[in-house]
Every structure is written in structure tokens, then in C-alpha cells.
GURO-751096 format. One record per atom (N, C-alpha, C): residue number from 1; residue in three letters; chain; atom name; x, y, z. Coordinates in nm, 4 decimals. Atoms other than C-alpha are relative to their C-alpha. Layout:
! GURO-751096
ATOM     i    aa   ch   at         c1         c2         c3
ATOM   NUM   Ala    A   CA          X          Y          Z
...
! end
This chain:
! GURO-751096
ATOM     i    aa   ch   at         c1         c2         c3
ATOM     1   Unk    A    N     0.0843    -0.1170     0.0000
ATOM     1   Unk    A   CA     0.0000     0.0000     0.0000
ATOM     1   Unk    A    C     0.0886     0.1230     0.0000
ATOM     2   Unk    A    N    -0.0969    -0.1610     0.0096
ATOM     2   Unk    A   CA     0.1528     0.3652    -0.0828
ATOM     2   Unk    A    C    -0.0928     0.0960     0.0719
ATOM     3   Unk    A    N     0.0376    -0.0441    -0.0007
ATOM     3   Unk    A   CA     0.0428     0.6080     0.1004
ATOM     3   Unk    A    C     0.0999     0.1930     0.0102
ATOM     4   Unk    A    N    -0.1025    -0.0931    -0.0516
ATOM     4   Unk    A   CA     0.1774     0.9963     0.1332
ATOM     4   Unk    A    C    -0.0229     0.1323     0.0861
ATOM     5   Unk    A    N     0.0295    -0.0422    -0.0852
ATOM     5   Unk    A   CA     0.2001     1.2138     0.4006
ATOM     5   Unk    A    C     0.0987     0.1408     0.0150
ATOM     6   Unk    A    N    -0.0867    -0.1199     0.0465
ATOM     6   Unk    A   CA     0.3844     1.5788     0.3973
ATOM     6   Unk    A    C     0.0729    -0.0187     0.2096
ATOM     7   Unk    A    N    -0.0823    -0.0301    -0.1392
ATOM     7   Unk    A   CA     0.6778     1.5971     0.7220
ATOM     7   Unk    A    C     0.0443     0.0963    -0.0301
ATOM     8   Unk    A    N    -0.0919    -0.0939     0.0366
ATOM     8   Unk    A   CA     0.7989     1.8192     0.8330
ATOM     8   Unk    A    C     0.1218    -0.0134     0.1324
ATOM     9   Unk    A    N    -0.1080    -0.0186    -0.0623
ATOM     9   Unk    A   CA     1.1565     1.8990     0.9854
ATOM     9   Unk    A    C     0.0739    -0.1510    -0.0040
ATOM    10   Unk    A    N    -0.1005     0.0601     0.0385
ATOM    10   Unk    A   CA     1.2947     1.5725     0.8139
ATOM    10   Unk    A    C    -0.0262    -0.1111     0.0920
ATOM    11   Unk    A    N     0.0609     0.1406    -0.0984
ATOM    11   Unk    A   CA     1.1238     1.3198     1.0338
ATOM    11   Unk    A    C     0.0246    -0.1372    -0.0558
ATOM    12   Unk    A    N     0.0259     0.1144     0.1182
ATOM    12   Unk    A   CA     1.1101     0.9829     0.9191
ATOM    12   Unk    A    C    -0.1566    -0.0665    -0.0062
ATOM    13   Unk    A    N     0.1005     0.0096     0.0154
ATOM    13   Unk    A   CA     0.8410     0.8994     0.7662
ATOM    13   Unk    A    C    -0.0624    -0.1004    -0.1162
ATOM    14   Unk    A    N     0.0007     0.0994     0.0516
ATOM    14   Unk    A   CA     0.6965     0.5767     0.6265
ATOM    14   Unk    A    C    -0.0722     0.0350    -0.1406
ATOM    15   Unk    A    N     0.0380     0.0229     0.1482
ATOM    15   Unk    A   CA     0.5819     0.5776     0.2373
ATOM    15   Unk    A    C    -0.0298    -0.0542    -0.0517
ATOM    16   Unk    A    N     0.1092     0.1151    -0.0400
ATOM    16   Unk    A   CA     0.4502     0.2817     0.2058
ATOM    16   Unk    A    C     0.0887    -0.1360     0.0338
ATOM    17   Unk    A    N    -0.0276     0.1336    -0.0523
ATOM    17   Unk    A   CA     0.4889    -0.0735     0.3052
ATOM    17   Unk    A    C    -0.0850    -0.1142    -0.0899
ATOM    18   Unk    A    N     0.0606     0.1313     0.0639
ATOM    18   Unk    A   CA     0.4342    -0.4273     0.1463
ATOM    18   Unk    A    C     0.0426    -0.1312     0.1233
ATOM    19   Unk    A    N     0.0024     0.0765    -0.0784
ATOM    19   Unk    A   CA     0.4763    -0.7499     0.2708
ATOM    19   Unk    A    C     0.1700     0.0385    -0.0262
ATOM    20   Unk    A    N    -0.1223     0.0083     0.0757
ATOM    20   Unk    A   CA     0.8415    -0.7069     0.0536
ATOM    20   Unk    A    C     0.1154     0.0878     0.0778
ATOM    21   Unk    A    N    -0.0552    -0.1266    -0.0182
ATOM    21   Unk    A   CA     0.9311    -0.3687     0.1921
ATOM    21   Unk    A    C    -0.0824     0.0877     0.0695
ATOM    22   Unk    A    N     0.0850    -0.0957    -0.0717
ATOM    22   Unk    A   CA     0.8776    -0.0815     0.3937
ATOM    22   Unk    A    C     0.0843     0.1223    -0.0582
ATOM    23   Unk    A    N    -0.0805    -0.0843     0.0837
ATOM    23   Unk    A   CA     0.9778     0.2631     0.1919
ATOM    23   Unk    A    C     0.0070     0.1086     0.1227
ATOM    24   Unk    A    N     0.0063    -0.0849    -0.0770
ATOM    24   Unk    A   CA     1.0871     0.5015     0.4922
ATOM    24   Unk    A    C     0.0866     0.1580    -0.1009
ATOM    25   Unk    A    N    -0.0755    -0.0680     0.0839
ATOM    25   Unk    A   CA     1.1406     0.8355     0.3242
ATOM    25   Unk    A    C     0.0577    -0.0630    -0.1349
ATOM    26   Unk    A    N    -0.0536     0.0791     0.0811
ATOM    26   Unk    A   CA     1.3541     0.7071     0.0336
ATOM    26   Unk    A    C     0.0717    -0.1242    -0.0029
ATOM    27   Unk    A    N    -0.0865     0.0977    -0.0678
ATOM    27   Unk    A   CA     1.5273     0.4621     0.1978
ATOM    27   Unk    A    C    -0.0967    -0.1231     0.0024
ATOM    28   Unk    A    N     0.0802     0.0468    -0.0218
ATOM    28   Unk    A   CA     1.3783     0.1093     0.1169
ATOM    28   Unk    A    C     0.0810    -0.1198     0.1074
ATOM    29   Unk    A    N    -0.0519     0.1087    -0.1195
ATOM    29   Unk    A   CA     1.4073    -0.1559     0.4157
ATOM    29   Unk    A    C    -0.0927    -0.1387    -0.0363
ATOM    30   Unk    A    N     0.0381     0.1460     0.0251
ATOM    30   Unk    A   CA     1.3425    -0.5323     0.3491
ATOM    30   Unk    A    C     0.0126    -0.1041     0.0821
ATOM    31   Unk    A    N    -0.0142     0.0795    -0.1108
ATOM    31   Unk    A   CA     1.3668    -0.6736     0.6899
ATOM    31   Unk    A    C    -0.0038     0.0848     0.1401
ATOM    32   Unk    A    N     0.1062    -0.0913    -0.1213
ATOM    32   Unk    A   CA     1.2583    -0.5979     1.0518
ATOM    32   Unk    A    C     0.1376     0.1030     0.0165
ATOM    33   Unk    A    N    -0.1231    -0.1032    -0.0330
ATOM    33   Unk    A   CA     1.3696    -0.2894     1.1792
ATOM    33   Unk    A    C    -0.0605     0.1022     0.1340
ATOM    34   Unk    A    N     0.0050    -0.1059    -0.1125
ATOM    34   Unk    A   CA     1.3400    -0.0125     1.4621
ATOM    34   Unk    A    C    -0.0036     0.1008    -0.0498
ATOM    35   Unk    A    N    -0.0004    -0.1465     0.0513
ATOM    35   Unk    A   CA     1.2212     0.3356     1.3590
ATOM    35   Unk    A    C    -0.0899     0.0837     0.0741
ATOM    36   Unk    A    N     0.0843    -0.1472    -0.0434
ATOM    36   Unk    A   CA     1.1648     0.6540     1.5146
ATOM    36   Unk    A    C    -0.0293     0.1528    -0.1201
ATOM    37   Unk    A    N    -0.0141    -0.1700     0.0623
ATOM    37   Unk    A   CA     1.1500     1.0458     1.3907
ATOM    37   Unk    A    C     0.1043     0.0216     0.0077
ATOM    38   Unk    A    N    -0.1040    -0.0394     0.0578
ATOM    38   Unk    A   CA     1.5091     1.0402     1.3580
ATOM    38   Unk    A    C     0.1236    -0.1146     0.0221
ATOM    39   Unk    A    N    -0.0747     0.0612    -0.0503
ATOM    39   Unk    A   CA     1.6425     0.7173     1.4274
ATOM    39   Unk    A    C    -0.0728    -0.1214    -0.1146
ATOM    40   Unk    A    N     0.0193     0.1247     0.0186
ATOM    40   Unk    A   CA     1.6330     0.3848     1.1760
ATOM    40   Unk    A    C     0.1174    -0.0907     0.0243
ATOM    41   Unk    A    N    -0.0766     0.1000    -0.0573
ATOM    41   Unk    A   CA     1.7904     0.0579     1.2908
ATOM    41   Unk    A    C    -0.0601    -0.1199    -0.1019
ATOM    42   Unk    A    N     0.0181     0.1096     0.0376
ATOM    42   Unk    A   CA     1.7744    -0.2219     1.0793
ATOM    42   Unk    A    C     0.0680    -0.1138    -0.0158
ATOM    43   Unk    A    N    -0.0715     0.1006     0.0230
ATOM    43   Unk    A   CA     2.0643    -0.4223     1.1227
ATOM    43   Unk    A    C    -0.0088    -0.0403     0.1861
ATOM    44   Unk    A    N     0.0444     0.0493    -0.1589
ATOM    44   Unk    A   CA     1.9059    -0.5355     1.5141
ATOM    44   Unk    A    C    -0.0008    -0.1335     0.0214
ATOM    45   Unk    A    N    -0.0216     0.1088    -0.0197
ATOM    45   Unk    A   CA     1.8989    -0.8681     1.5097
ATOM    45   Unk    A    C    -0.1766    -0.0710    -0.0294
ATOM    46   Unk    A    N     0.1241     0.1124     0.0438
ATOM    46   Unk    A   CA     1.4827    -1.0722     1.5027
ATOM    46   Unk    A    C    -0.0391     0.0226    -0.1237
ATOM    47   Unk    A    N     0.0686    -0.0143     0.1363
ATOM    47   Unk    A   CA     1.3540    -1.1206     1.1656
ATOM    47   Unk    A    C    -0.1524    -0.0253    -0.0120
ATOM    48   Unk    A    N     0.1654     0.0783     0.0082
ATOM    48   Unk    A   CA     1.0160    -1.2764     1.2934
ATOM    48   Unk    A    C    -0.0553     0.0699     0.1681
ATOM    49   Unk    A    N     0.0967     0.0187    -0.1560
ATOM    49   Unk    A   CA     0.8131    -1.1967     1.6319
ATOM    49   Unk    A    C     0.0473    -0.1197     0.0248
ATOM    50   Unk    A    N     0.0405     0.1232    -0.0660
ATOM    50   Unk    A   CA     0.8553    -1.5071     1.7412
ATOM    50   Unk    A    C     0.1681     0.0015     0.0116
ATOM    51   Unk    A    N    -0.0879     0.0167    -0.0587
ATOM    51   Unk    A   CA     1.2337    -1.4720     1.7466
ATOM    51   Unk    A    C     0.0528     0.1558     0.1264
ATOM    52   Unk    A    N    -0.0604    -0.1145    -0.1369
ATOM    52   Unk    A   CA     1.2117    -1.1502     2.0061
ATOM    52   Unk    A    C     0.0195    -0.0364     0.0823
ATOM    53   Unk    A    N     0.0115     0.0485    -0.1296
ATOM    53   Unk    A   CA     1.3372    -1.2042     2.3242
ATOM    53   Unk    A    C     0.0957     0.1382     0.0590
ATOM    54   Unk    A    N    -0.0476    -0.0959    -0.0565
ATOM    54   Unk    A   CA     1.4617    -0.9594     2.5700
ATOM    54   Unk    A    C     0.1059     0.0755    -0.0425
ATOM    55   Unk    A    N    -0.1418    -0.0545     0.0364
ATOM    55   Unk    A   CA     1.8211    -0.9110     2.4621
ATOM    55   Unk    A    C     0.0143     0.0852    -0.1192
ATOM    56   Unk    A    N     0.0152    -0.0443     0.1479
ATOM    56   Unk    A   CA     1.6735    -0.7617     2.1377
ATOM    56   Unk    A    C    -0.0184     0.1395     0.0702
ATOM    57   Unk    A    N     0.0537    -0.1209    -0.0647
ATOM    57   Unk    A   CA     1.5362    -0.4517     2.3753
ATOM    57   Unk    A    C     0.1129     0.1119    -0.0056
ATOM    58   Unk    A    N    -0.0726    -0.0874    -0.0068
ATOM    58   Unk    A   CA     1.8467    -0.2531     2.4234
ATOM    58   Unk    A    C    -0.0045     0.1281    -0.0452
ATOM    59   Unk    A    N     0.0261    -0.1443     0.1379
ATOM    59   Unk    A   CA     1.8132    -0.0253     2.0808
ATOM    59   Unk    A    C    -0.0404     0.0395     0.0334
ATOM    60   Unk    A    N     0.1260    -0.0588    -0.0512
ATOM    60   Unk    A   CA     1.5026    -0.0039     2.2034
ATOM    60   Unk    A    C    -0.0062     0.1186     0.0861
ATOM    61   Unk    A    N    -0.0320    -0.0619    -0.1277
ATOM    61   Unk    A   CA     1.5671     0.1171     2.5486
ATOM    61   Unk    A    C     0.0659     0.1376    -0.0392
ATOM    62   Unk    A    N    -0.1111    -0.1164    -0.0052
ATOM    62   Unk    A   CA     1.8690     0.3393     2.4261
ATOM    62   Unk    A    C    -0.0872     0.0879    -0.1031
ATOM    63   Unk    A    N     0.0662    -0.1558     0.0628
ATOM    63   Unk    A   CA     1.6145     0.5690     2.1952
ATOM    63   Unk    A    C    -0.1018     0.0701     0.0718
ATOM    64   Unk    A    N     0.0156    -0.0472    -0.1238
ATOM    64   Unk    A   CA     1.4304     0.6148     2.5375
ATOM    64   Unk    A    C    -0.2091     0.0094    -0.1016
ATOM    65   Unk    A    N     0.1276    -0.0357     0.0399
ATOM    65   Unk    A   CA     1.0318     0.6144     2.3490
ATOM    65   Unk    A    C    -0.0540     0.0053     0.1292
ATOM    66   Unk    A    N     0.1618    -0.0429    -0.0744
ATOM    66   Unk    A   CA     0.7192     0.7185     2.5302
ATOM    66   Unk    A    C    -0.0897    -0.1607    -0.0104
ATOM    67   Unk    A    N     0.1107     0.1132     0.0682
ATOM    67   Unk    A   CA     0.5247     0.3953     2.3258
ATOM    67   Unk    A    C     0.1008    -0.0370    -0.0933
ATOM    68   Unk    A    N    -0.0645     0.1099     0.0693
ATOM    68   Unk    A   CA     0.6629     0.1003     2.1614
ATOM    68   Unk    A    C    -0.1132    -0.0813    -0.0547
ATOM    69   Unk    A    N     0.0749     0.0392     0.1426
ATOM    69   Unk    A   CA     0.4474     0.0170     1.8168
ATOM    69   Unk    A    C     0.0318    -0.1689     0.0098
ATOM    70   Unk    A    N    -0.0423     0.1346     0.0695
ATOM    70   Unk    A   CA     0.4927    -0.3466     1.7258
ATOM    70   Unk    A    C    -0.0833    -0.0448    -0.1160
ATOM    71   Unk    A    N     0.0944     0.0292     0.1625
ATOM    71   Unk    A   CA     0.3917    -0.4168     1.3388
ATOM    71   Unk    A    C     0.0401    -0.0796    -0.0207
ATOM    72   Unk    A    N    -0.0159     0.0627    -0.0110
ATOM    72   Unk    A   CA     0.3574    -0.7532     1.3729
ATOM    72   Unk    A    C     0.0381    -0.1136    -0.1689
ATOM    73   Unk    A    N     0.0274     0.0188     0.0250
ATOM    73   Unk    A   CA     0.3103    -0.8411     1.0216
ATOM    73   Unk    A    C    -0.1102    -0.0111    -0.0664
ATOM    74   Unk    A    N     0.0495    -0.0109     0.0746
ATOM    74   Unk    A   CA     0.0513    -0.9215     0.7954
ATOM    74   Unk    A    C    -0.1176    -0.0394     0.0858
ATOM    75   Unk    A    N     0.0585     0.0469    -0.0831
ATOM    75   Unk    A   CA    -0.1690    -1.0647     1.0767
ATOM    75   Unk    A    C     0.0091     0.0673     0.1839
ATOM    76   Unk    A    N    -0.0206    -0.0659    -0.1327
ATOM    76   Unk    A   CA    -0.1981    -0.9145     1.4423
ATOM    76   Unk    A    C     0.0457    -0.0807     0.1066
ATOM    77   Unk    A    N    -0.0067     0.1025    -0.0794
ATOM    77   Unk    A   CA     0.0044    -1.0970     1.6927
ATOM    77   Unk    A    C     0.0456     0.0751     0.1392
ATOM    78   Unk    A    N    -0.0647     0.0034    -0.1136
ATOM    78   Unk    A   CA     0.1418    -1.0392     2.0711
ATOM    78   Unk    A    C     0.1581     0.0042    -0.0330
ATOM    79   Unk    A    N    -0.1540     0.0082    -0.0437
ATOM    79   Unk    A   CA     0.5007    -0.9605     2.1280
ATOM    79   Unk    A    C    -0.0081    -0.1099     0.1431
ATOM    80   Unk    A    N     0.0476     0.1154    -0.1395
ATOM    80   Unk    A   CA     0.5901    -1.2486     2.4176
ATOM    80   Unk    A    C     0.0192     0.1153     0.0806
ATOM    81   Unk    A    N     0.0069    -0.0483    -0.1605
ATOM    81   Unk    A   CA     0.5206    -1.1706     2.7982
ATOM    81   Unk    A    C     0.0941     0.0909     0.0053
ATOM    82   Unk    A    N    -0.0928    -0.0672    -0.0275
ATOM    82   Unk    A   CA     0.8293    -1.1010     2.8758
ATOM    82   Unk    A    C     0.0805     0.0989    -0.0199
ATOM    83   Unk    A    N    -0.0402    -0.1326     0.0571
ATOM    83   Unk    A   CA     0.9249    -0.8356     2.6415
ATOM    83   Unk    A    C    -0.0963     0.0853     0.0067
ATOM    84   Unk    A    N     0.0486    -0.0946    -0.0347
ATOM    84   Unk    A   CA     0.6367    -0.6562     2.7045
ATOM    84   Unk    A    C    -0.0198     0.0476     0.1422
ATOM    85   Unk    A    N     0.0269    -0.1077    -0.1982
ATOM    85   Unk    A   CA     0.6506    -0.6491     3.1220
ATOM    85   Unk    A    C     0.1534     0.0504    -0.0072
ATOM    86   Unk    A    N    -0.1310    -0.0675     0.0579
ATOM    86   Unk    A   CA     1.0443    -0.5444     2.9874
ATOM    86   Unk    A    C    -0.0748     0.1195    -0.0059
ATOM    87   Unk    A    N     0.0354    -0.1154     0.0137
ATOM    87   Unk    A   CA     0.8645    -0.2670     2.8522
ATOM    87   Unk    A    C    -0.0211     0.0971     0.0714
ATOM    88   Unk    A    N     0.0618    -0.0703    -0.1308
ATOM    88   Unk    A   CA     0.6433    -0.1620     3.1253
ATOM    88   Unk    A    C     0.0655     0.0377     0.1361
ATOM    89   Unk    A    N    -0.0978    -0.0317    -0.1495
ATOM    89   Unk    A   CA     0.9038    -0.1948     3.3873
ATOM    89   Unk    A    C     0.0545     0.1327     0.0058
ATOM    90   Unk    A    N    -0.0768    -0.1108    -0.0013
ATOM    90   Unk    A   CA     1.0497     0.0877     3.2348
ATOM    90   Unk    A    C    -0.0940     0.1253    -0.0593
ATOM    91   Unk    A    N     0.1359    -0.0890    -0.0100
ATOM    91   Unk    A   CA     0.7345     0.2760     3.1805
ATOM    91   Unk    A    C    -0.0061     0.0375    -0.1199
ATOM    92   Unk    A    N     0.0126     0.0367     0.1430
ATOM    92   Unk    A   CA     0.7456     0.2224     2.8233
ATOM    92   Unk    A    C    -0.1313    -0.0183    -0.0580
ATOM    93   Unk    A    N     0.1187     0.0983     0.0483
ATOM    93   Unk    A   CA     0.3960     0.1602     2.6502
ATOM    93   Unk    A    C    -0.0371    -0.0548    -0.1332
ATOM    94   Unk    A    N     0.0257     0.0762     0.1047
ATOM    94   Unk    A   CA     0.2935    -0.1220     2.4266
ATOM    94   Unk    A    C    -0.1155     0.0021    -0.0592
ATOM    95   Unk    A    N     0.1525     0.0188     0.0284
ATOM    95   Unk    A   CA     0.0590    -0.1531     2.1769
ATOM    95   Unk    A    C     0.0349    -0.0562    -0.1434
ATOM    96   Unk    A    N    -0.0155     0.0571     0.1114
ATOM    96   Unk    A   CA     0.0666    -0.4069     1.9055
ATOM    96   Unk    A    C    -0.1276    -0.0163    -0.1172
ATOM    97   Unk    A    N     0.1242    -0.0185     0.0872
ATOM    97   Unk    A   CA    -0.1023    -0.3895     1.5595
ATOM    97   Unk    A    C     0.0831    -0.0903    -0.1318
ATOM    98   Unk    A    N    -0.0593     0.0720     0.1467
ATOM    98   Unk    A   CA    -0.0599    -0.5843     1.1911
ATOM    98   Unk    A    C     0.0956     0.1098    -0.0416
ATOM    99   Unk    A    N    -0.0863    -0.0635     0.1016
ATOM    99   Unk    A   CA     0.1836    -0.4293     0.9599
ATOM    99   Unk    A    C    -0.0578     0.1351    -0.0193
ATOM   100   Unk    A    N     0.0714    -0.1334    -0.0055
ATOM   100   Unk    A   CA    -0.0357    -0.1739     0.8226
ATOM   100   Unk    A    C    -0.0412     0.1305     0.1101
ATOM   101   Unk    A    N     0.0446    -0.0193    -0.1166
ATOM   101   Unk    A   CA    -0.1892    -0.0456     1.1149
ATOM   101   Unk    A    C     0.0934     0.0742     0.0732
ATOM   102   Unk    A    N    -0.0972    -0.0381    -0.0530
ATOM   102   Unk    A   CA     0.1215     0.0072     1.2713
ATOM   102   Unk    A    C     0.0815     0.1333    -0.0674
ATOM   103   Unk    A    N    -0.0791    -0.0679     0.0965
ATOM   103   Unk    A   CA     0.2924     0.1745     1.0020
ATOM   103   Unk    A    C    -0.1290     0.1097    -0.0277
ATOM   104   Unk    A    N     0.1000    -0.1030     0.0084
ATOM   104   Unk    A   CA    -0.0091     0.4181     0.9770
ATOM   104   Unk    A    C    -0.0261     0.0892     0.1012
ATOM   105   Unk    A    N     0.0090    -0.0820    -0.1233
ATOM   105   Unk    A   CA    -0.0552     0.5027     1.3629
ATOM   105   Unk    A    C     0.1926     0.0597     0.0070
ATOM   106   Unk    A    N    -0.0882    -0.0705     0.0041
ATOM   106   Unk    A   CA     0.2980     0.5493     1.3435
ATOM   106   Unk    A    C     0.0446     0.1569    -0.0496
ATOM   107   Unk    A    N    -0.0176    -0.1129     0.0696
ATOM   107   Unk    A   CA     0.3109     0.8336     1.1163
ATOM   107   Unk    A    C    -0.1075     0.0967     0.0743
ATOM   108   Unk    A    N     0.1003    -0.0706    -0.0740
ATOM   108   Unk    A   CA    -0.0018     0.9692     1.2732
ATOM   108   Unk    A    C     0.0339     0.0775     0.1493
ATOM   109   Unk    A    N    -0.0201    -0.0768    -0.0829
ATOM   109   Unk    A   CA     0.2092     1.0227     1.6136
ATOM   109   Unk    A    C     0.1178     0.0470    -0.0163
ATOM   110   Unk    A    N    -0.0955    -0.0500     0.0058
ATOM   110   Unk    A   CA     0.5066     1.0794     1.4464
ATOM   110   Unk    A    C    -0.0334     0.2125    -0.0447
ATOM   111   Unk    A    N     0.0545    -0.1203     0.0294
ATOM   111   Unk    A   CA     0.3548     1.4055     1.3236
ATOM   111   Unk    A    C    -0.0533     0.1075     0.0812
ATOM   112   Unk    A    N     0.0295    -0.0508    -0.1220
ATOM   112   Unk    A   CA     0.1942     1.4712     1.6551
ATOM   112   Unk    A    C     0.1202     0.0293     0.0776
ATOM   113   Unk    A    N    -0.1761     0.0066    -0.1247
ATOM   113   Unk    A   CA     0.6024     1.4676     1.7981
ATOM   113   Unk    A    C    -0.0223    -0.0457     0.1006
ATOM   114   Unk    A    N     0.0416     0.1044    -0.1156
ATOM   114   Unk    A   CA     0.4872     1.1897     1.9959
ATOM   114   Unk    A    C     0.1919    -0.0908     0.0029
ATOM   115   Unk    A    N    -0.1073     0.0586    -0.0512
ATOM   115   Unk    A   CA     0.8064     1.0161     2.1546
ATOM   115   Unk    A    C    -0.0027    -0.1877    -0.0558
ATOM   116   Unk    A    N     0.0211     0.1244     0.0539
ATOM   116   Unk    A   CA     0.7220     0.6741     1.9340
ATOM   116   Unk    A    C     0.1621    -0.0726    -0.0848
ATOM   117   Unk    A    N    -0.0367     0.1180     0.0840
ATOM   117   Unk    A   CA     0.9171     0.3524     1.8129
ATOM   117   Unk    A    C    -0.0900    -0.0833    -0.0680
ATOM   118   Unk    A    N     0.1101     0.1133     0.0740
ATOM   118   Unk    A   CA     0.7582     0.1157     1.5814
ATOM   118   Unk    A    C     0.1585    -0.0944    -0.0048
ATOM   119   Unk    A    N    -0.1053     0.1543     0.0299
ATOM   119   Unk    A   CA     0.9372    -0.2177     1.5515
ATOM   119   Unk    A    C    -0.0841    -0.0380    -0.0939
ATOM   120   Unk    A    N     0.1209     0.0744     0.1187
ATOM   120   Unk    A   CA     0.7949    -0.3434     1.2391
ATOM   120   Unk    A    C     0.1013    -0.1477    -0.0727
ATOM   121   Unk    A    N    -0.0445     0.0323     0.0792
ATOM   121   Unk    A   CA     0.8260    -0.6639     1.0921
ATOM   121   Unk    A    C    -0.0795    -0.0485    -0.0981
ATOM   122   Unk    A    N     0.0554    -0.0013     0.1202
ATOM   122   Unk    A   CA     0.7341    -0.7755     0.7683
ATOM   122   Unk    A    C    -0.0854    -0.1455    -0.0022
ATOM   123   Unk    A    N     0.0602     0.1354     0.0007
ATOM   123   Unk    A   CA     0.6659    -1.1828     0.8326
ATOM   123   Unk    A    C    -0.0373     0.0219     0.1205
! end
């Protein structure tokens, strides 16, 4: 799906997404990744939900968000337990959505200069 959205002050800002790809700005990404309003990470380590586990959090941690996105995919799933009371411990908040979804509210608070990560992955 393409969609486009006017930033401003150079944000990052998603452009569209497939199952294939996610087009941030010009920059296309073809595997999971970590993105804020001025921060992408894509060489992090899980390729799937199902391989997150705590030790993946760090990035996370060290870009300090408000809310932690999870775009699970093409389907809506749970991040496990444990990475999300990770989250909360540190007063972090979760909220997981499909691919789309994610990649849509994202832009929506990136615009608001909401303190957001999205972790998106593609499978």
C-alpha cells in the first residue's frame, strides 16, 4: 500500500509498506527494523516476532520512546510476555497492531512529535 504524508523537519516517515518492503522516506528496508523520527535501525537482530526475546530490547531502550508500536506483520500478533513487562518496567507503553496499522498510527504520532518507536516486521 503507498500512502503519502507531507513531514515536516525531516522526520522519518513511512511511504509505504508491502509485505516485501517498507519505503521510509527514500530509503527502502526489506527486513525488521526499529524506527523513530530520527532514528532507523535495521541491522538489530529478530527477523520474525517469534524470534524476540529480551536481549533484542536494548536499541530499544537506548532511543528512550514514550510507546513502543509493534507491526507484527501481515496478521496481528502479541510480542511475548516477557518483552512486554520489559517494557512496562520501564514505563514504556505497548501496543501491538498488523503491519499496516502500525505503520499508519505510526506516522499519525510521528507528526503529533509523539516520543514513538515502531518495531515493524514484515513476516
Amino acid at each position: 500500500m503507498k500512502f503519502t504524508l507531507e513531514s515536516g523537519g525531516g522526520q522519518n516517515v513511512i511511504r509505504s509498506y508491502s509485505r516485501e518492503e517498507i519505503r521510509v522516506g527514500a530509503q527502502s528496508v526489506r527486513s525488521s527494523c526499529i524506527l523513530t523520527a530520527d532514528s532507523l535501525l535495521t541491522d538489530w537482530g529478530p527477523e520474525t516476532l517469534d524470534q524476540l526475546a529480551i536481549e533484542h530490547l536494548e536499541p530499544i531502550f537506548a532511543l528512550q520512546p514514550a510507546l513502543v508500536l509493534f507491526g507484527t506483520g501481515p496478521q496481528l500478533r502479541f510480542a511475548p510476555s516477557a518483552v512486554r513487562a520489559a517494557l512496562l518496567e520501564r514505563g514504556i507503553g505497548v501496543e501491538s497492531m498488523d503491519l499496516g496499522a502500525a505503520c499508519r498510527t505510526y506516522n499519525v504520532l510521528v507528526q503529533e512529535d509523539r516520543r514513538v518507536a515502531a518495531v515493524l516486521f514484515l513476516r
